[in-house]
N, C-alpha and C positions, 0 to 999 in steps of 0.2 A: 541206583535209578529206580523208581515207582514202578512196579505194573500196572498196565493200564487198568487194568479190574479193580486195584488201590486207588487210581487216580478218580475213575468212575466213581469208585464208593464216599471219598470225600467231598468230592462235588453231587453226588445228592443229598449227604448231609448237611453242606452248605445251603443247598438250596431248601431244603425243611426249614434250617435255623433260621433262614431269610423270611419266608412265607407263610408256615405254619403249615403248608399243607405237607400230608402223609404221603411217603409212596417207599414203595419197596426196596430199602436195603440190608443185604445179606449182610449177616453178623451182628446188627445192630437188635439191641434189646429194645421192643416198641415201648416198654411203660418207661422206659429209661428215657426215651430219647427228647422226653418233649422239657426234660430240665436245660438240656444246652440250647435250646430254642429259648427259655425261658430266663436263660443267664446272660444270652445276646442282646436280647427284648431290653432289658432291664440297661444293660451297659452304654446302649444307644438313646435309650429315653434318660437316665441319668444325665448322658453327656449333654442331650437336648435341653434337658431341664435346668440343668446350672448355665447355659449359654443365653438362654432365653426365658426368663424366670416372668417376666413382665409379658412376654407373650403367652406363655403358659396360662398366668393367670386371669389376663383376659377372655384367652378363649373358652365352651366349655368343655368337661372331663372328653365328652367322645369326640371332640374337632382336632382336640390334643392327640387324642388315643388315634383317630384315625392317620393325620400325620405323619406318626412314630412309626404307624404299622405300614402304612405306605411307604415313607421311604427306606426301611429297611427292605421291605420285599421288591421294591422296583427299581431303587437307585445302585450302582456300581459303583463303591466309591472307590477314588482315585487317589485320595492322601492316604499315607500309613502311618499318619498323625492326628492323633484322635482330637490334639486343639482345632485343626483346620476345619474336622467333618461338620462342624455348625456350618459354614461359609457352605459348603455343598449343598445342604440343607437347606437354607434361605435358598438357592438356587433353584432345587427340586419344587419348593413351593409355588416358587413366583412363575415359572416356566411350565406350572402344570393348574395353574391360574387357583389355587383356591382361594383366594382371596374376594374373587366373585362366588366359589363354590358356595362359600359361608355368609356371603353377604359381607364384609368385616375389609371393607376397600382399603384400611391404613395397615392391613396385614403386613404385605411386603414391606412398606416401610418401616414397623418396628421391627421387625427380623433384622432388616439391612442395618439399623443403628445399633441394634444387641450386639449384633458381629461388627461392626466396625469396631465398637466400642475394645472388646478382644484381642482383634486383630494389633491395635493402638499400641495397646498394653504389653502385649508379648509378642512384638516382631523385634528380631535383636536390634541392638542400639547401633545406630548409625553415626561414623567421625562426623566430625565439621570440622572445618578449618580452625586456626587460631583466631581468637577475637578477645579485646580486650572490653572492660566493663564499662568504661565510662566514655565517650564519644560527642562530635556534635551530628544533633539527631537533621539537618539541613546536608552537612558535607559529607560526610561519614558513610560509611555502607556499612547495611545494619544483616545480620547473620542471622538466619533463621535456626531454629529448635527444627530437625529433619523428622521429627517422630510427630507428624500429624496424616490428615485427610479431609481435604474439602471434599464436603458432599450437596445434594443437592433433594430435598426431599418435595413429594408432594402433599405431604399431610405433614402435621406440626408434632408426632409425636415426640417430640424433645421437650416441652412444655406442657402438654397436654393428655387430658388418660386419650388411648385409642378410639374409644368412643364418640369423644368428643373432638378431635384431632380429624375424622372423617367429615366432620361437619365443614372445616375450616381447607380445600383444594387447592393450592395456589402452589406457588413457586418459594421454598422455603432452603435458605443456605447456611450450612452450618461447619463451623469449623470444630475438628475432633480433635485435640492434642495433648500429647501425656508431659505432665510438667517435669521438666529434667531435675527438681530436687527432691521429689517424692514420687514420682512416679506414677501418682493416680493421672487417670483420665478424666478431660471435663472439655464440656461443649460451651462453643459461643456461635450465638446468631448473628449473622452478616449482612448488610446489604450487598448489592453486588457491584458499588464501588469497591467496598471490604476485600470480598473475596479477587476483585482485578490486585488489586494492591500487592495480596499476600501470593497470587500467581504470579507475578513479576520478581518478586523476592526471592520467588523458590526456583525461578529460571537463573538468576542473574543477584549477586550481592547487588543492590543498590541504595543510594542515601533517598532523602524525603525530596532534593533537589530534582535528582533523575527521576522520579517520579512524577513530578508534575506537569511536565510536556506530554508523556504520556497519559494520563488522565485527561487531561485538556483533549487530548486525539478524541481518546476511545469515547468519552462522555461530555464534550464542549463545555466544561467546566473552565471561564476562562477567569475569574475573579480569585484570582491567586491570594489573596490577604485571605479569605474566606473560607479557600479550601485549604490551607495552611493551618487556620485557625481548629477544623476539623479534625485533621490529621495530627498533631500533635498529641491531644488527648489519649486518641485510638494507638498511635507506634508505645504512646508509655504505657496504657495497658497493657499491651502484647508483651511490653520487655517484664510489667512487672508480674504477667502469667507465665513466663519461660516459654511464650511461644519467640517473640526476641530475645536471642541470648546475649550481644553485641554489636562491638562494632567493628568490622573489619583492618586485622594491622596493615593494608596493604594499601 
């Protein structure tokens, strides 16, 4: 067991490497000490820097630098997984607003799509049920690919640099999903028919049939040849991105 005088000394070291600022701890060599402050620094803006390389490069050297140096000295972080501390990260920024700090309103937003993007990529793989490959895309209940995320942005950065992504405010929905034969991640833009569709699918197997009385509900679509006609296209893109993988044996 520690003595407390042990405990005390490691937690003002801690708190140096956090902050940079100096204060007195016994034992400790002063010209020595500002290298594990400076091997922290480094570990945390690395991990920042490959998580969010597109924001990095937007913003400039000291918006970045301040950042890094903020939330290591003021954040506590919570994972003991150095993939997740991005996802903290975008958190610290957006709940401590710099995004009007800097003037740079699509901030939050590209943060959240760097780390979703992550997130996508490396959250372990999820069963699905049995499904076979070929179906009719009317009766059939069609199996979703489990490794995605509807998101919902207010600036376009998924198309556009940040700069100009601020210009364009509105209501933007995208779906994130990693394709189950290679594994990369990629985005599509939705309407919010789109994304009704693909949350019903993720509640409930269903075919393109059960689907249209609810559509009809929620968005008084009642020209069934038409919204048919629509939906076809869109269910075979999906199957041929692996965000559809099947169709339900059941």
């Amino acid at each position: 067991m520690l003595l407390n005088e042990t405990i005390d000394i490691q937690n003002r070291v801690a708190r140096y490497c956090k902050s940079g600022i100096e204060e007195d701890i016994p034992g400790v060599t002063k010209n020595r000490l500002h290298n594990y402050r400076r091997l922290i620094y480094n570990i945390v803006d690395d991990t920042m820097s490959t998580a969010f390389p597109i924001t990095k490069e937007w913003l400039s050297r000291d918006e970045w630098d301040m950042l890094v140096s903020d939330f290591l000295a003021n954040h506590s972080a919570q994972t003991p997984q150095v993939w997740k501390l991005p996802s903290e990260f975008y958190s610290y920024v957006k709940n401590n607003n710099y995004a009007n700090r800097f003037k740079k309103e699509a901030l939050n937003d590209l943060l959240f799509i760097e780390w979703i993007e992550i997130e996508v990529h490396t959250t372990p793989d999820i069963s699905v049920p049995e499904y076979k490959a070929d179906g009719d895309l009317l009766s059939d209940k069609l199996i979703l690919n489990p490794h995605f995320r509807l998101i919902q942005l207010t600036y376009p950065v998924h198309n556009h640099h940040a700069g100009e992504a601020s210009k364009n405010r509105g209501n933007w929905y995208l779906l994130i999903y990693r394709n189950q034969e290679t594994n990369a991640v990629h985005f599509m833009q939705l309407s919010q028919l789109y994304v009704f569709i693909i949350e019903q699918l993720t509640d409930n197997p269903m075919s393109v049939s059960d689907l249209i009385p609810l559509i009809n509900t929620a968005f008084g679509i009642d020209d069934e040849a038409t919204l048919l006609a629509n939906l076809k296209p869109f269910i075979e893109s999906l199957a041929a991105k692996t965000v559809i993988l099947g169709y339900s044996n059941k």
